[in-house]
C-alpha positions, -999 to 999 in steps of 0.1 A, spaced: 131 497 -597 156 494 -568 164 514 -535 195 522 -525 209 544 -491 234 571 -492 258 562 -468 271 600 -461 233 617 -451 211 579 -448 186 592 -476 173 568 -497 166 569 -536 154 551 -563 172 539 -591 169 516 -621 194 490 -634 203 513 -667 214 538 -638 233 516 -618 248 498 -651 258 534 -661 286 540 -645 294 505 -625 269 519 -596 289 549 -590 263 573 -581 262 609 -564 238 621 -537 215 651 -544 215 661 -507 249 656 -490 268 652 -527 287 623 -511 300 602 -540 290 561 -535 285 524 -548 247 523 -553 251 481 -558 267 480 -524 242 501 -500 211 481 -518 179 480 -496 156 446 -497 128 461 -517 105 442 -493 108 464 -467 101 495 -482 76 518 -488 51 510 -516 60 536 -546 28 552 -542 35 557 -505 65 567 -511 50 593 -540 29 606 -514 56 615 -487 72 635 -512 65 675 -511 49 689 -539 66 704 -565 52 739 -569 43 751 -606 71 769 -623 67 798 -644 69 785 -684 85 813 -692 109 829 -666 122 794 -651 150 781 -672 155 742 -681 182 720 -655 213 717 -677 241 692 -671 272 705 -653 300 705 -666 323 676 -656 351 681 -626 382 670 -629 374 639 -604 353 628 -634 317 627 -611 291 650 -628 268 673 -606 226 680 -619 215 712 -612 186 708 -587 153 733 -585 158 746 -545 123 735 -538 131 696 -554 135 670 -532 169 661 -528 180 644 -561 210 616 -567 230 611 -600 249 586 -618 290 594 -616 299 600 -651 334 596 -667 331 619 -697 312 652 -702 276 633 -707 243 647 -692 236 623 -659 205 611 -656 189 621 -619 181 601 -592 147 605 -570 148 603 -532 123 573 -524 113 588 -488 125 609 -460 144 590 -435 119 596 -408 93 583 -430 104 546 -436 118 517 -417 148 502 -434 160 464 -419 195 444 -430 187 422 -454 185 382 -448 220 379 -465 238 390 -437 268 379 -417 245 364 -391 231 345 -416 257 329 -433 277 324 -397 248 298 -394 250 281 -423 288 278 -417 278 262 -388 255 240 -397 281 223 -424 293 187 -415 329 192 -401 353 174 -426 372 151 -400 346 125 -394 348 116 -432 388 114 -426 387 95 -399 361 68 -418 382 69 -448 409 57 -432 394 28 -413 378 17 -449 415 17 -464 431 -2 -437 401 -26 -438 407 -32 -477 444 -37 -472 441 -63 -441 418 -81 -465 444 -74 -492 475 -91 -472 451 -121 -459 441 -128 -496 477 -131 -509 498 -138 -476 514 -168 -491 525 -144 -520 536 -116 -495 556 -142 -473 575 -156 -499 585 -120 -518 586 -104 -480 599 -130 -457 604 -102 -433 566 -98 -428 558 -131 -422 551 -125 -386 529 -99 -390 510 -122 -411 510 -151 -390 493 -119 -365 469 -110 -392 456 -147 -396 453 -155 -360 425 -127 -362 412 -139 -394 414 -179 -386 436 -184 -414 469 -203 -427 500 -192 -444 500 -226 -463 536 -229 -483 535 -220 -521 527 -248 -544 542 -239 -579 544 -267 -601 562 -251 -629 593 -253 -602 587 -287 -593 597 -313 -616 603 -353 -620 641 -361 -628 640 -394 -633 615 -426 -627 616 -462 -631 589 -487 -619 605 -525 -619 598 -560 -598 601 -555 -565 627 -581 -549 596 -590 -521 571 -595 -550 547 -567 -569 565 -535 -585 586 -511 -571 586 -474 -579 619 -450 -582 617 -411 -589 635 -384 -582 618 -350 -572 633 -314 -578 625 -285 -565 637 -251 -588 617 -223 -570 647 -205 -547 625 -209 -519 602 -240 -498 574 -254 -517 546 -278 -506 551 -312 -515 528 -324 -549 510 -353 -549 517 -381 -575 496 -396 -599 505 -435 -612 487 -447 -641 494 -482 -651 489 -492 -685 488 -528 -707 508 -537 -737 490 -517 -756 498 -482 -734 458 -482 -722 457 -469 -689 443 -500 -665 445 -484 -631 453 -450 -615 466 -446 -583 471 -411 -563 501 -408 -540 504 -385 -515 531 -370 -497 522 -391 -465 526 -420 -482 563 -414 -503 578 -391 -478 605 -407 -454 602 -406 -418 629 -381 -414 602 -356 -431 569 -341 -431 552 -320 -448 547 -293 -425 587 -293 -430 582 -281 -472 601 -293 -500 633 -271 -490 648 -245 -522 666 -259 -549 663 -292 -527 658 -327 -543 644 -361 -532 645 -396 -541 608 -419 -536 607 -452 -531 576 -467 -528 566 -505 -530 532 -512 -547 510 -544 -551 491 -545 -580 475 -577 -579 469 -594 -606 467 -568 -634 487 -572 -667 508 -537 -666 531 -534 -691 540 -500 -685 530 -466 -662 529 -433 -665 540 -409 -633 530 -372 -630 531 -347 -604 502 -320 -594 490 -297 -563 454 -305 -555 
């Protein structure tokens, strides 16, 4: 069972969900025959009367003669399509269902007099959800973090391929350079040795005693490399290695260079290097080129 308020007069009935479902909630007041949605003037059933209190507030109904006092019939249905019950003048005031067609409308029973019970809003109300609206989290602090997270993964982006990014972008180098300042960090020269490559090479007698080595290094990348390092192996007669040396580019580079300076684009260099090897057999050697 459900109560529910006429908003014309402020009496209250009782109604049950096959009543309310009957016609959408469209139901018509006994008292003031104001036509309303019973689903929209709902009363918390909490606060009101207890049905045997509310029984009790009713008048009584006096007898009616068996034989002189005719059965309520059904109205017939206006042409608004809301359907009227004929109500006993000594009845309590009486609601019923809005019908659409020219079915008998089941009647509605006043709950209380007005001055008989204490109706309060319900805990769903505006108040109510103006303070849970303003207990939400506002949305811009999460913005704002977001933000700060993304710029934190691309600075840590740039710094982890900055020697990438300055040789595809030379025009961001300086913000780079910036970037690593912060993060004590180099923008070291790229070091592909796919585009780096031995020409030629040729290890003979030196003309002040022990070997001499000639090679010819290329650069191919269209931009500075690092220098590589050089690896000497010599062998014996029978092409077994019997030493390997490591030559860095401190040790081949001329003094007009360093390596801070990079193996220039397209660039190419010619090594000499004079080298003692005591008193091994070599026969032969073997030159290679790598980035440590």
């Amino acid at each position: 069972m459900m109560l529910t308020r006429c908003p014309g007069c402020t009496t209250t009935f009782r109604v049950t969900p096959e009543q309310v479902k009957a016609r959408h909630g469209k139901v018509r007041c006994g008292r003031c025959q104001h036509v309303f949605d019973a689903i929209e003037h709902l009363l918390d059933a909490a606060l009101a009367v207890p049905n045997t209190a509310v029984e009790a507030a009713l008048p009584p109904r006096p007898p009616e003669p068996a034989a002189t006092q005719p059965a309520a019939e059904a109205t017939p249905v206006p042409e608004s399509g809301a359907v009227s019950a004929l109500e006993d003048e000594t009845a309590p005031p009486a609601a019923e269902v809005v019908e659409e067609t020219a079915e008998e409308t089941p009647t509605l029973t006043p709950a209380a007099e007005e001055e008989n019970i204490l109706l309060q809003p319900s805990p769903l109300s505006a108040a109510y959800g103006a303070r849970r609206r303003s207990m939400r989290t506002p949305a811009w602090p999460w913005a704002i973090a977001s933000l700060l997270v993304l710029s934190a993964l691309i600075a840590q982006l740039m710094i982890a391929f900055r020697v990438e990014l300055a040789v595809k972008y030379p025009s961001i180098r300086p913000a780079l350079e910036m970037l690593c300042e912060q993060a004590d960090c180099t923008i070291e020269l790229p070091s592909n040795p796919e585009l780096v490559s031995i020409e030629a090479s040729d290890l003979h007698p030196g003309k002040k005693g022990g070997l001499e080595l000639a090679a010819t290094l290329r650069n191919r990348a269209p931009y500075a490399q690092g220098w590589p390092n050089l690896e000497l192996t010599l062998t014996d007669g029978a092409d077994k290695p019997i030493v390997r040396k490591i030559i860095t580019p401190a040790q081949y580079l001329p003094t007009t260079l360093t390596e801070a300076d990079g193996f220039e684009a397209n660039g190419e260099l010619a090594v000499q290097l004079q080298l003692d090897p005591g008193n091994l057999p070599a026969a032969g050697y073997r030159l290679y080129l790598f980035y440590p």
